[in-house]
Structure formats: C-alpha cells, structure tokens
C-alpha positions, 0 to 999 in steps of 0.5 A: 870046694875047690882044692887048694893050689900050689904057687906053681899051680896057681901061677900056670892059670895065670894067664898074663904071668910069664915066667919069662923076661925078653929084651929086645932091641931096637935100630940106632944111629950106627945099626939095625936092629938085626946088627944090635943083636948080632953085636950082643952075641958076639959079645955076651953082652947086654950094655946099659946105655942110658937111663930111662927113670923120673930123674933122666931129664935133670941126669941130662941138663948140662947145667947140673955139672954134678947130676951128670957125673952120676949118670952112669949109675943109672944106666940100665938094661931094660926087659918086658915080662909081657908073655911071649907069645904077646910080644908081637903086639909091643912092635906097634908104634905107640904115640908120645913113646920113648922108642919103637921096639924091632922083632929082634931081641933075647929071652931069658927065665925071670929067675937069672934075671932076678939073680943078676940084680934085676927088678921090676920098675916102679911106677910111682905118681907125681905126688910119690915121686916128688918127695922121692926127688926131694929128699933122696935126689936133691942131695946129689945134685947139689954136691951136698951127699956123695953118691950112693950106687945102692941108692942109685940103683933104687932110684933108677927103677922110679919111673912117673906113672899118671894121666898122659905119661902112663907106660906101665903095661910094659911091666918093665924089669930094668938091671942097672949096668951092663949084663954079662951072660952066657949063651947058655944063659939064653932061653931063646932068641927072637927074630923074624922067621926069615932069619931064624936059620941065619941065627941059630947057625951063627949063635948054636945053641941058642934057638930062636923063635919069631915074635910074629908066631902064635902060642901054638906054634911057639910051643910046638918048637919050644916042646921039640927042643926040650924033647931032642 
C-alpha cells in the first residue's frame, strides 16, 4: 500500500496545480503592453479598471442610472494559476475572447494573493446565476437596497460558465480593487526574452523570465537565483 501523503507532497504530484498566480497585461488604447507593464512598476501598482462578471452588461447600460453608480465595486484585478511554464499557451488568439493577452505581465505566490483578498472566480450556470441576479442584484439596480461593497465583492467573482460561453480553463482569481504592492512582493516578472535584461535593469530586484521558455530553462534560473 502506498504511504500516506502530506498536502505539500500531494500537491507537488499535481502537475496542473501552480502554487503560483500571473497577471499579465495586454495593449490598450494609449500603451503597449510592454508600456502597461513598465507603468505598474513605476507605480506599485495593479488597477482594476473594469469588471468582467455575469453582471458587467447591465453595470454598463446607461439607462440603469443606478447600476452605474456602482461600478466601481466590481472593478477588479484579474490573475490565471495556469502553471507557468503553461502561459505561452494563454497567448494565442481564442475566438468570442474577451481579449488577447501579450507576454508581459507579473508573478506572484497565490498565498500574497490570497492575503490581499484574492479569490478564485466562480463559474456558475445560467439556471445558478439567474436567481443570484434576481434576488442579490435587482435590489440594486432599482434603487431598493443600498450597496453592499462585501456583497459586491461577491457578486463580481460570478462569472456565466456554459455551452458557447465557457472561459473556465483560465482558472481565473480576481481582486476587486486595485492591488497595491512591493516589488518584493513580486515572485518574477514575465517579458520576452529579448527584454529581459532591460527590465531587470529598470526594476532590480524583481527577475524576469520569458513565458516562451520551457520548465527546464524556467527552473534552472528560477534554482540560480534562489542559490545566489
């Protein structure tokens, strides 16, 4: 019989579990991507700009005056604990995807995450979400409740999951709000391989490793650097 393991050793066999949850960004109307991420070093900071739950189309129609003085509560920072060394793969252009991400982007360890208010998304179904929107949300939008931010920040992990509208394999974590950190914070930065240098020279100490790069070679730097 085989021996009992511990989580820590359980979790090591894992081999889709990542200890680990990357951000990356993406090219907007002002910024590359490689822009984007230089501009939330500068800063320390990562902003959530928009809300991406079951709820954002109704959060946008101007004719739900109430619905949009609450968006703010559902802004969010959105993050994948897709393994690393699997990221490469999240760069391909999906169809009926919200966006395309670009190689640029930060690591962090899930346990930071988790501590700064981070949570995994939940997908939910149609038939789920419909009473969710119902009896949670209505309330809102017609001005008969005021709005809760702990119920905000639950509804804005809601996110439909079914037949044509499925993104669940992003295993999606969201912080709703801006998250501020340290650059110690960081477990490494992710760029392409041609800027790594550039980087690390603008933003010691944080290293950078390419999501282009295979487990071995992510290792090997990964194991130099915890060696230095």
């Amino acid at each position: 019989m085989d021996k009992e393991l511990s989580k820590e050793e359980f979790l090591e066999k894992k081999k889709d579990f990542s200890p680990f949850l990357v951000h990356l960004t993406r090219e907007d109307e002002e910024y590359c991507a490689k822009d984007v991420l230089k501009i939330i070093l500068d800063e320390n900071t990562l902003r959530a700009y928009n809300h991406y739950c079951y709820f954002s189309p109704i959060l946008k129609n101007q004719e739900n005056p109430e619905s949009m003085l609450i968006q703010n509560e559902f802004r969010v920072v959105c993050f994948t604990e897709t393994p690393i060394d699997q990221i490469d793969v999240l760069l391909y252009e999906v169809t009926n995807r919200r966006f395309k991400p670009d190689p640029y982007g930060l690591v962090f360890k899930k346990d930071y995450i988790r501590q700064k208010g981070g949570n995994p998304v939940f997908y939910v179904t149609k038939a789920i979400a419909k009473p969710i929107f119902n009896d949670l949300y209505v309330p809102y939008i017609q001005g008969k409740e005021q709005a809760s931010q702990e119920l905000c920040r639950l509804l804005a992990l809601v996110t439909l999951c079914e037949e044509g509208n499925d993104w669940h394999w992003e295993r999606e974590w969201r912080i709703v709000g801006n998250l501020e950190f340290e650059r110690d914070d960081i477990f490494c930065g992710l760029c392409p391989e041609d800027d790594i240098q550039e980087f690390e020279y603008s933003y010691e100490p944080v290293k950078f490793i390419s999501p282009s790069w295979g487990i071995n070679k992510i290792l090997l730097k990964l194991h130099r650097l915890a060696n230095k």
